[in-house]
C-alpha positions as CSV (number, residue, x, y, z in Angstrom):
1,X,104.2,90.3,68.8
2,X,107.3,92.2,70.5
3,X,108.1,89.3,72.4
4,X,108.4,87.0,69.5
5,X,110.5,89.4,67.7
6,X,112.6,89.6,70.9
7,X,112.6,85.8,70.9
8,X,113.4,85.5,67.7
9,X,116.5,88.6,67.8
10,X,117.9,86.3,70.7
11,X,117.8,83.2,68.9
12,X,119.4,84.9,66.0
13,X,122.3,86.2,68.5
14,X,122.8,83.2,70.2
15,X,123.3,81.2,66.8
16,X,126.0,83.7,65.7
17,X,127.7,83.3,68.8
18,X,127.8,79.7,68.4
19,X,129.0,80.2,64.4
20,X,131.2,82.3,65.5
21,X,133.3,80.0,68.3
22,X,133.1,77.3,65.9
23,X,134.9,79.3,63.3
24,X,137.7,79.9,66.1
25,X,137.9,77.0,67.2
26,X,141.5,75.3,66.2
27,X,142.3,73.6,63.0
28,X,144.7,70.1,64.8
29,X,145.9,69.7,60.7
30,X,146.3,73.8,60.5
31,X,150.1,75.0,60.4
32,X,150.6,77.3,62.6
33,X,151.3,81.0,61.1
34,X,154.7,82.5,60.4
35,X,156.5,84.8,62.6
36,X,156.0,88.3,61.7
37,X,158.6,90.8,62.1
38,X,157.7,93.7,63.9
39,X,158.4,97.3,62.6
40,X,161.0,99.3,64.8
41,X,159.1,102.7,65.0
42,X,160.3,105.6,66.9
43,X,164.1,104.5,66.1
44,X,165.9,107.1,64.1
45,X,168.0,105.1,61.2
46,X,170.7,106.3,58.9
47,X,171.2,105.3,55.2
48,X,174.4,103.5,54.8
49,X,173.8,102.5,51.3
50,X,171.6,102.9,48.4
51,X,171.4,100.2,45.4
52,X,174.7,98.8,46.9
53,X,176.7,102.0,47.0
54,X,178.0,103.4,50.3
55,X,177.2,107.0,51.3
56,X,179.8,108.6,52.9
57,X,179.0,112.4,54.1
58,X,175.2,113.8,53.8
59,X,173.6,110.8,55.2
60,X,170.0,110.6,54.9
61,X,167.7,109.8,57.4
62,X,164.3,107.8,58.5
63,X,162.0,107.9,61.5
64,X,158.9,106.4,61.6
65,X,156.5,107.1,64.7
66,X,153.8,105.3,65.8
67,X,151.4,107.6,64.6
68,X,152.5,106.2,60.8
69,X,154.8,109.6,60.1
70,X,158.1,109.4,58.4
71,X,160.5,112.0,58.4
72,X,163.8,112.7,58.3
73,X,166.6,114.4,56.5
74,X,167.3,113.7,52.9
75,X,170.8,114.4,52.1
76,X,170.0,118.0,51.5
77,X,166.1,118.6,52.3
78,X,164.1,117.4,55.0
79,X,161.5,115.2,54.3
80,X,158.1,113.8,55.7
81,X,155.2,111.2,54.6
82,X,152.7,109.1,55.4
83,X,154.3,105.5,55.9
84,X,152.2,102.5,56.0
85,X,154.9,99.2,57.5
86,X,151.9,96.6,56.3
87,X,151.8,92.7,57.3
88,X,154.2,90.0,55.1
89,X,156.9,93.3,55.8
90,X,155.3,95.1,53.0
91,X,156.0,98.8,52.6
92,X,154.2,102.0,51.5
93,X,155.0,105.7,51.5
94,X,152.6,108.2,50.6
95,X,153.4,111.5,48.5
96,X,156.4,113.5,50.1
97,X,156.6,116.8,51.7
98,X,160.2,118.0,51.3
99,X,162.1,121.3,51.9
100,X,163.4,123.7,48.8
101,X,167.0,123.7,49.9
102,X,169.6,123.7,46.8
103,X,172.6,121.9,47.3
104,X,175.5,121.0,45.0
105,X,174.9,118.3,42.2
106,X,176.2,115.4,43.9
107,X,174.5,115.8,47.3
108,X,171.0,116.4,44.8
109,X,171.6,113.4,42.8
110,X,172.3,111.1,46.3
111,X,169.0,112.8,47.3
112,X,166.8,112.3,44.0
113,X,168.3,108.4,44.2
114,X,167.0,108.5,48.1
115,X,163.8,109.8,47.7
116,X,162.7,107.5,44.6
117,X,163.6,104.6,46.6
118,X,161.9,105.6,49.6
119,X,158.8,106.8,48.0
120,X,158.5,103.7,45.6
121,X,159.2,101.2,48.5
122,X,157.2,98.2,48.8
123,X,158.8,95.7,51.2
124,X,161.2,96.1,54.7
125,X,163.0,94.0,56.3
126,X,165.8,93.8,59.7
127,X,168.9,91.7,58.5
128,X,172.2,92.2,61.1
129,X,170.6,94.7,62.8
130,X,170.1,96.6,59.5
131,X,166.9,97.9,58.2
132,X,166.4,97.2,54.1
133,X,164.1,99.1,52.2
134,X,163.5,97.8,48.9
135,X,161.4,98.5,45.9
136,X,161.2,99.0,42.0
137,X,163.6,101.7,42.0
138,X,165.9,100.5,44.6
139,X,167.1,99.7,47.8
140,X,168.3,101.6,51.3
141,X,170.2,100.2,53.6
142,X,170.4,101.8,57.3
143,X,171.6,101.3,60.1
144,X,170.4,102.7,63.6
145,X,171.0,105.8,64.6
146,X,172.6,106.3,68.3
């Protein structure tokens, strides 16, 4: 009885295996997939723009590590999240942990208009050496940090 049940547990394997390599096995009338872009983590970036306008003093600031942490300084506060670069350059940014610093109105509103765009982001991209983050409520333009 245990043998035929070890029989039949190796016939079973086997005919997986064999499913398996045929699934693998390389479509000749199959395009082959598109390049995906790789995310730059570890590079420290600095907002040049958001929504088209150019941001002259107070620049914010993104770093994402390999362990999927972003950070960086918001204009006034510093900031960190949860980032998730996903495949088709797709973007996600959990809830925010940011610093209680006050600042004047300006440098708060550039913030506000920063953060929203960052936390509502849902595709990247590298044009010219420029990383675009884009989403509902906006868009963020950096450039790399030195």
């Amino acid at each position: 009885m245990l043998a035929r049940l070890a029989s039949a547990a190796l016939l079973s394997f086997a005919l997986c295996g064999v499913a398996s390599a045929q699934n693998k096995s390389a479509d000749p009338n199959a395009t082959p997939p598109k390049f995906q872009k790789q995310f730059p983590f570890g590079f420290q970036w600095t907002a040049i723009s958001i929504n088209g306008k150019a941001i002259a003093d107070n620049r914010p600031t993104l770093q994402v590590d390999d362990q999927l942490r972003a950070r960086g300084f918001a204009g006034c506060n510093t900031y960190s999240a949860t980032s998730f670069p996903l495949q088709q350059q797709r973007f996600a940014v959990g809830p925010l942990a940011v610093t209680r610093k006050a600042c004047d109105n300006g440098v708060m509103a550039l913030e506000k208009a920063f953060l929203v765009a960052l936390r509502t982001a849902a595709h990247w991209d590298i044009k010219d050496g420029a990383l675009v983050i884009e989403g509902p409520n906006g868009q963020i333009k950096f450039d790399r940090a030195l």
